[in-house]
C-alpha positions in Angstrom: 25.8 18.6 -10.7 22.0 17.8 -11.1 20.7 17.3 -14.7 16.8 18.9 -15.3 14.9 16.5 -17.3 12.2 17.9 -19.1 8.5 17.0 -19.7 9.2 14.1 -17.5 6.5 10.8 -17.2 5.7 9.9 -13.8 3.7 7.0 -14.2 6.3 4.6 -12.9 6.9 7.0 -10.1 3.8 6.6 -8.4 2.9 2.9 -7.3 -0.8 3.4 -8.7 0.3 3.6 -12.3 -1.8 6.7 -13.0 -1.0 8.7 -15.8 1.0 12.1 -15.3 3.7 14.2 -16.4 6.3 17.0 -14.4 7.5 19.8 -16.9 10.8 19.6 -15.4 12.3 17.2 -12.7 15.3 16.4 -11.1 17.1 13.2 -9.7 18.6 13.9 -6.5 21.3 11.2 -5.9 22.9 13.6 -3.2 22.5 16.6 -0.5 24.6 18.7 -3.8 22.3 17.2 -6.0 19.4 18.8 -3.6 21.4 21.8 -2.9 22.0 22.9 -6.0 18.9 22.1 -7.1 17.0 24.3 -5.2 19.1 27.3 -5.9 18.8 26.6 -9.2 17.9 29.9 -10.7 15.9 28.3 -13.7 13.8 26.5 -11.1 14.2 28.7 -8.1 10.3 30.6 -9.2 8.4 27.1 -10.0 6.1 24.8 -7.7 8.3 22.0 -6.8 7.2 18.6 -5.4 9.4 16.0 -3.7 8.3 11.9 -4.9 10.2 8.7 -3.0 8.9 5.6 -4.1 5.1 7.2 -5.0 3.8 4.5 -2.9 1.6 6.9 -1.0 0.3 9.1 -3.1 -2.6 9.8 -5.8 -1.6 12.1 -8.4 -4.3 13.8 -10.0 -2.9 15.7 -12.8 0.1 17.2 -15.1 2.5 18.9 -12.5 3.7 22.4 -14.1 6.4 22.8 -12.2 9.6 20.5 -10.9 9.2 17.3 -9.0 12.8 16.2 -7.2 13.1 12.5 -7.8 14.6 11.0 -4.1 17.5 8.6 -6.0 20.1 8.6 -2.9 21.8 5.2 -1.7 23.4 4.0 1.0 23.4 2.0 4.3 25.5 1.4 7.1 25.9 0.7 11.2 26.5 4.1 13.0 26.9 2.1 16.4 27.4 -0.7 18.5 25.9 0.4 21.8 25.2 -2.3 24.6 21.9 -2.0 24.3 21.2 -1.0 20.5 22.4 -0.9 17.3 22.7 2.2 15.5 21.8 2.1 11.6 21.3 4.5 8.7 20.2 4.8 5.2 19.6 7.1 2.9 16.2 8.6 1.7 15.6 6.9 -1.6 16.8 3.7 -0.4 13.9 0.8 -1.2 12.3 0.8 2.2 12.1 -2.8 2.3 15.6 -3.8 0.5 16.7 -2.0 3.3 14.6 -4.3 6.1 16.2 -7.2 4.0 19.8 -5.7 5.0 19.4 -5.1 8.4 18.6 -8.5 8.9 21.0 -10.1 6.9 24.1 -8.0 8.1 22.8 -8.8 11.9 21.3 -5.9 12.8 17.2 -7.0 13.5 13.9 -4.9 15.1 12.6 -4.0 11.1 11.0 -6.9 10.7 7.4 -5.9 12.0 7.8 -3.5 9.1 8.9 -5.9 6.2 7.1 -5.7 2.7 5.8 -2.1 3.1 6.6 -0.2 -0.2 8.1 3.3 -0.3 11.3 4.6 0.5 13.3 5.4 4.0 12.8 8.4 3.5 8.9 8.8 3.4 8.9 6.0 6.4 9.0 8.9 9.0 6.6 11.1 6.7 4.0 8.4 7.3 5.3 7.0 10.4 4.8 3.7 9.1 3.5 0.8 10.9 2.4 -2.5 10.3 2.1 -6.1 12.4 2.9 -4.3 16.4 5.5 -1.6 15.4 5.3 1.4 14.3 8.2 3.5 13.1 8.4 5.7 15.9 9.6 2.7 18.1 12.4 1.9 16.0 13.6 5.8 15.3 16.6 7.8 16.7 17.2 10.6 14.3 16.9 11.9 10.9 18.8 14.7 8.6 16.9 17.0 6.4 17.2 19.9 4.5 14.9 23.5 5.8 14.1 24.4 2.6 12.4 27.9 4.2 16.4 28.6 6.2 18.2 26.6 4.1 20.1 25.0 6.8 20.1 21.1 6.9 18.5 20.2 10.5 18.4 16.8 12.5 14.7 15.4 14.2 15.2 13.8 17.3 12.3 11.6 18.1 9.8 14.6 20.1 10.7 17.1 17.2 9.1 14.3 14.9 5.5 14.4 16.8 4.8 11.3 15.5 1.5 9.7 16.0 -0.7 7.3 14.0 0.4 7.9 10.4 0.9 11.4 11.4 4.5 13.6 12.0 5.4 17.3 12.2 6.9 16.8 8.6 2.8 16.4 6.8 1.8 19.3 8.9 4.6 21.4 6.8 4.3 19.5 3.4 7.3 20.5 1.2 9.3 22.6 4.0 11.6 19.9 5.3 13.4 17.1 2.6 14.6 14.2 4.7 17.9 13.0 3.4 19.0 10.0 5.7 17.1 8.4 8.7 19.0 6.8 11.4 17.5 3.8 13.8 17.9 2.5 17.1 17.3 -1.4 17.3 17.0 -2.6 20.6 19.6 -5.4 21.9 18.8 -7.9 22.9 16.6 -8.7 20.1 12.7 -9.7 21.7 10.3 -10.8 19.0 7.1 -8.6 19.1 4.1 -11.3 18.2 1.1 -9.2 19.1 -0.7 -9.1 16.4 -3.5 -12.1 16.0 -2.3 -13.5 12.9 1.5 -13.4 13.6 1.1 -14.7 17.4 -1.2 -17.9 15.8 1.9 -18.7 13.5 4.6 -18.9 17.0 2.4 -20.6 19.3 4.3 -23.6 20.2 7.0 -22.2 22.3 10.2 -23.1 20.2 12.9 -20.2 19.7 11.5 -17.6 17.4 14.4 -16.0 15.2 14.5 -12.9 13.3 14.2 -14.2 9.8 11.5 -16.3 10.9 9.4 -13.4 11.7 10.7 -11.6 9.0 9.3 -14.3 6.6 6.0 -14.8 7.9 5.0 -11.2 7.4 6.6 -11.4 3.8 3.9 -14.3 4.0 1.3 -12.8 4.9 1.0 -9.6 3.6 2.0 -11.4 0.4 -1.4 -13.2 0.6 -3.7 -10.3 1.8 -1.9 -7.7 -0.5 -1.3 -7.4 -3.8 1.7 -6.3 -5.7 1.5 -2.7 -7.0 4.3 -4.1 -9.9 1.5 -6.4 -10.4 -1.8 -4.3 -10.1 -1.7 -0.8 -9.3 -2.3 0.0 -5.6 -1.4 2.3 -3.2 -1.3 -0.2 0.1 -3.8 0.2 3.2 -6.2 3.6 1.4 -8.0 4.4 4.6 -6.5 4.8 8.4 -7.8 2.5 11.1 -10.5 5.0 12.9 -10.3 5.6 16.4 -14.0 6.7 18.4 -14.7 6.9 22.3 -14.7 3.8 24.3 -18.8 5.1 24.3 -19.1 4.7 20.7 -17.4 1.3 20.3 -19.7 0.0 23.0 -22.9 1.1 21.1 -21.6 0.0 17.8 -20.5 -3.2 19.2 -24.5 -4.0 21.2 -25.5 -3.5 17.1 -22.3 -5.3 15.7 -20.9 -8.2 17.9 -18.6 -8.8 15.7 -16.9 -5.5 15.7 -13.2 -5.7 16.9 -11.3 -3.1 18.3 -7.6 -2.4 20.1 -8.2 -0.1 23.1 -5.6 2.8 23.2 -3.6 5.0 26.2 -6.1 7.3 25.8 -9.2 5.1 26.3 -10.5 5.0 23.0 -10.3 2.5 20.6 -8.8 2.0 16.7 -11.2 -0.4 14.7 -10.6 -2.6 11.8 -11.1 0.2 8.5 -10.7 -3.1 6.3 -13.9 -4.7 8.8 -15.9 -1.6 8.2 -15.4 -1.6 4.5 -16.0 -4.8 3.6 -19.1 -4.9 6.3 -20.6 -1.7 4.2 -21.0 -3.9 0.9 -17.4 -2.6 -0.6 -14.8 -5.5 -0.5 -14.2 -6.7 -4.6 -16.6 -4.1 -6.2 -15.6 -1.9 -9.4 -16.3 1.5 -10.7 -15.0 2.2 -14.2 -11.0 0.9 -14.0 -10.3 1.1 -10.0 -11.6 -1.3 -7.7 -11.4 -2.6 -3.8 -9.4 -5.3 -3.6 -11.2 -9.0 -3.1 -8.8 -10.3 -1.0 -8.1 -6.7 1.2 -11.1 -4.2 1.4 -8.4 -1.7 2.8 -6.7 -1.5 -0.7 -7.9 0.1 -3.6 -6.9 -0.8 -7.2 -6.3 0.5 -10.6 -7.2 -2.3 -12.8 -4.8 -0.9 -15.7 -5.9 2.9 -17.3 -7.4 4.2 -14.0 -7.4 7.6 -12.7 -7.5 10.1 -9.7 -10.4 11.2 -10.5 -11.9 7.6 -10.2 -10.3 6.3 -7.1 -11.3 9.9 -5.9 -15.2 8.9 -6.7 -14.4 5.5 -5.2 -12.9 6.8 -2.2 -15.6 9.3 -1.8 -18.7 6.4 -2.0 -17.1 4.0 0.3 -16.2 7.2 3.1 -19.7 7.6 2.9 -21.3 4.0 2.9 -19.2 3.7 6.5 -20.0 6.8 7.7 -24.4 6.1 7.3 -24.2 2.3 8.6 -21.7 2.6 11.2 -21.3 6.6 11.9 -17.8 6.5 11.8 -15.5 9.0 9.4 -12.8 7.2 7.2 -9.5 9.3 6.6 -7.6 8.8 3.6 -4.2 7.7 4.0 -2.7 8.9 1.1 -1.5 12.0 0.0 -3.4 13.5 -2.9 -0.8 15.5 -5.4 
């Protein structure tokens, strides 16, 4: 039976560190826990909110209403098919604990995705992607609750309409509560080194191995990104922007040095981390938040920030890009 916890701090629940409180909230270590707390009676007329790891998110203010806390473990191999294994985890599992254990138990394909923080729960949310991979190539099916039926309901991969950092579930914020994600991980295991910086490291032609790749990326994103335990950060702020092969061509007569990964479509995503850190951003500080001086893609909270100031932040450096290069940034987190 769920316990409500009142007047309840959230600053450790939100990777940025800011300051806010839920007047009630609940952890949800089960699909009873989330059952019954929906049907609560006591909570059934309030706002409610659902927070994973808070990795993603900007909270702006005092929620007066109930925030479910995603506390569910567990792990485990569905499936041994020929050609894929078959794993599962529950939503409030540490997203890359779970990476960690896939690899270890023998079961690789994650590693692309190592060192991203959140849970496995907001991974499809976000449709996650870092180094190759995105989530989407790695997913078979998830479990949720309907909160507007009240029927739990499994996602097959076209239900999800995932795209870049985009799935059905943000387009319905607070209908569906995913519960447990299941993957398919390809066998045999084939390395994916396209990505510059990973491809430099495995250039001599010796046998590349899971962990291996799986280490590197710990490496490197180690280096480029820092530790929201350490400073408070809500990983890559602004989506890589994609514009018409037309566009990229103009900008790149004025910008030589502009990069850009062409797409099925035609078009092409550029470097959001380039464009920032071309516009004059990369290390600055306003008040307590900051860009990061090793990463102009993450924004800070130097201790005792706010929303309101990584809002102003956000806002100035959206619109530094936009009049030198003409391009519109989208923010990647959610605002709460």
């Amino acid at each position: 039976m769920h316990e409500i916890l009142t007047d309840y701090p959230l600053d450790d629940c939100n990777s940025f560190g800011f300051s806010a409180r839920s007047r009630y909230a609940v952890e949800v270590r089960s699909e009873d826990d989330l059952q019954s707390a929906l049907a609560d009676p006591r909570l059934k007329s309030l706002p409610r909110r659902l927070l994973g790891g808070g990795s993603n998110i900007v909270l702006r203010a005092d929620f007066d209403g109930v925030t479910l806390l995603m506390r569910s473990r567990g792990r485990r191999l569905v499936e041994e098919a020929p050609d894929a294994w078959i794993v599962e985890a529950a939503a409030g599992e540490n997203w890359h604990d779970f990476v960690r254990w896939t690899l270890a138990d023998g079961y690789p394909g994650l590693e692309n995705l190592a060192l991203i923080p959140g849970t496995v729960g907001a991974s499809p949310v976000q449709n996650i992607g870092a180094y190759g991979i995105e989530l989407a190539d790695r997913f078979d099916t998830l479990r949720a609750f309907d909160t507007e039926t009240g029927e739990f309901v499994t996602f097959g991969k076209a239900d999800c309409a995932f795209a870049y950092r985009d799935s059905v579930f943000k387009h319905h914020p607070g209908r569906y509560v995913v519960t447990s994600v299941r993957f398919r991980l390809p066998r045999p295991w084939q390395p994916v080194l396209t990505y510059p910086d990973i491809a430099a490291i495995f250039q001599h032609g010796e046998a590349v191995e899971p962990e291996a790749v799986f280490n590197e990326i710990v490496a490197v994103r180690g280096r480029k990104l820092p530790d929201p335990a350490v400073i408070g950060n809500a990983g890559s702020f602004f989506q890589n922007p994609i514009v018409p092969a037309a566009q990229h061509e103009a900008l790149k007569a004025d910008y030589p040095k502009l990069g850009g990964y062409p797409q099925p479509d035609g078009q092409i995503k550029l470097s959001a981390a380039w464009l920032v850190e071309q516009s004059g951003f990369k290390g600055i500080r306003l008040g307590h938040v900051g860009v990061y001086d090793r990463h102009a893609l993450i924004l800070v909270n130097h201790g005792g920030g706010s929303a309101a100031e990584i809002t102003r932040l956000a806002g100035e450096i959206k619109a530094g890009v936009r009049e030198k290069f003409g391009v519109q940034l989208v923010e990647e987190p959610v605002f709460l």
